[in-house]
GULUM-348391 format. One line per field, with one value per residue (C-alpha): x, y, z. Coordinates in Angstrom, 1 decimal. Each point is the difference from the previous one (the first is absolute). Example, Ala and Ser with C-alpha at 12.3 -4.5 7.8 and 13.67 -1.06 7.14 Angstrom:
! GULUM-348391
X	(12.3/1.4);
Y	(-4.5/3.4);
Z	(7.8/-0.7);
***
This chain:
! GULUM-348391
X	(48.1/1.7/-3.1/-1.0/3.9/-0.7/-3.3/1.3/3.1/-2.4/-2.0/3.2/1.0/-3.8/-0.1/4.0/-1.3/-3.3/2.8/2.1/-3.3/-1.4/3.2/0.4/-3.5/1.0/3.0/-1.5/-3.0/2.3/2.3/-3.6/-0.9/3.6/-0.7/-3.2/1.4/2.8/-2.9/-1.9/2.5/0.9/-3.5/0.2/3.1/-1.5/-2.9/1.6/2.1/-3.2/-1.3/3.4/-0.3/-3.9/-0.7/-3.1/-1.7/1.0/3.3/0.5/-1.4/2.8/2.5/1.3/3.4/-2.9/-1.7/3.2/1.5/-3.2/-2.0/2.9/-2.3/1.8/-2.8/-3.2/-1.6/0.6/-0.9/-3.7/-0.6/1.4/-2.2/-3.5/0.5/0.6/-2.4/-3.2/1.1/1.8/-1.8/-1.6/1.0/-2.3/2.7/2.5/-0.6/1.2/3.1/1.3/-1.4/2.4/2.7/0.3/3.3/-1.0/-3.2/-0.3/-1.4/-2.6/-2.6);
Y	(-30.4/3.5/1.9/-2.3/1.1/3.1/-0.5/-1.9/3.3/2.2/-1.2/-0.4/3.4/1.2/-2.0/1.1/3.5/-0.3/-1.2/3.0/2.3/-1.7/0.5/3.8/0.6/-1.5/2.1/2.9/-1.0/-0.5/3.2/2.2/-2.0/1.3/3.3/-0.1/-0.7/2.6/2.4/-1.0/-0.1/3.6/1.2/-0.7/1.3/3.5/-0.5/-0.4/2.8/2.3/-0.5/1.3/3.0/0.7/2.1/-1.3/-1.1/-3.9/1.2/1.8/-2.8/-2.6/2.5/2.2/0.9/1.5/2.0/1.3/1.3/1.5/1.4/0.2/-2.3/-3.2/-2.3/-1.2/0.2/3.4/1.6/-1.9/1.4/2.9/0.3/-1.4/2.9/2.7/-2.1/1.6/3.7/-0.7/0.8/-3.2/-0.1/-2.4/-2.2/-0.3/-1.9/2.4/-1.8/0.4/3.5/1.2/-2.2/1.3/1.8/2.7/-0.1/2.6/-0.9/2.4/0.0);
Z	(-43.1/-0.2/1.0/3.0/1.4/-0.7/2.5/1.9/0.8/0.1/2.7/2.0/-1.0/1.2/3.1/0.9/-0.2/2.3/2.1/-0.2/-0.5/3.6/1.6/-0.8/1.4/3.0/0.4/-1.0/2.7/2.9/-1.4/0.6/3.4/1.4/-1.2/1.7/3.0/-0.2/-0.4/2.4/2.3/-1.1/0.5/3.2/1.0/-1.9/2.2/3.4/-1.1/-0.7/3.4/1.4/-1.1/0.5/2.1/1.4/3.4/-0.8/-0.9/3.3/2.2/1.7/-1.7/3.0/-2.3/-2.9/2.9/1.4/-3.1/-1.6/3.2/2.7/2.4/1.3/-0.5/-1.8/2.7/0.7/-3.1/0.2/3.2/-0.8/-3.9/1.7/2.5/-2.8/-2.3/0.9/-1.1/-3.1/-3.6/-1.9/-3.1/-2.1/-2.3/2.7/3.8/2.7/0.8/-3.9/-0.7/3.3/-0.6/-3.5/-0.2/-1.7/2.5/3.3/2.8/0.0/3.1);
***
């Protein structure tokens, strides 16, 4: 009678801890799926953040304040009619497009 107890308590004791076991997994689950997000979400702030500071033709475009402060031109606009007019006597460089190899800041604008 003493050993079928002693069963009988350990199978509580077994089912009490898949219990507990089954409820830390799922806290430890949703504990990764908020980090995930926090990431994620972090990512993408980096990311948006990144293309701020490019300085590349999409960053320029529908960003007069960029084009101002790095070229002294008021406008988008201005500075492609202004580059496709200088565009055809500028060097090639074969890594770079010609927008980014004379937008470089360490770059000249050599004709």
């Amino acid at each position: 009678m003493l050993l079928q107890e002693e069963v009988v308590s350990l199978k509580k004791e077994k089912a009490d801890l898949l219990e507990r076991a089954e409820r830390i997994e799922k806290d430890l689950r949703d504990e990764h799926s908020k980090d995930f997000n926090l990431m994620s979400k972090k990512v993408e702030s980096l990311k948006h953040e990144i293309k701020d500071l490019s300085l590349n033709e999409d960053s320029f475009k529908g960003t007069n304040s960029k084009v101002l402060f790095y070229t002294g031109l008021s406008t988008w606009s201005l500075l492609e009619v202004l580059f496709e007019y200088v565009k055809p006597n500028l060097k090639q460089s074969s890594v770079l497009t010609p927008f980014q190899h004379h937008t470089d800041a360490n770059a000249s604008w050599s004709l």
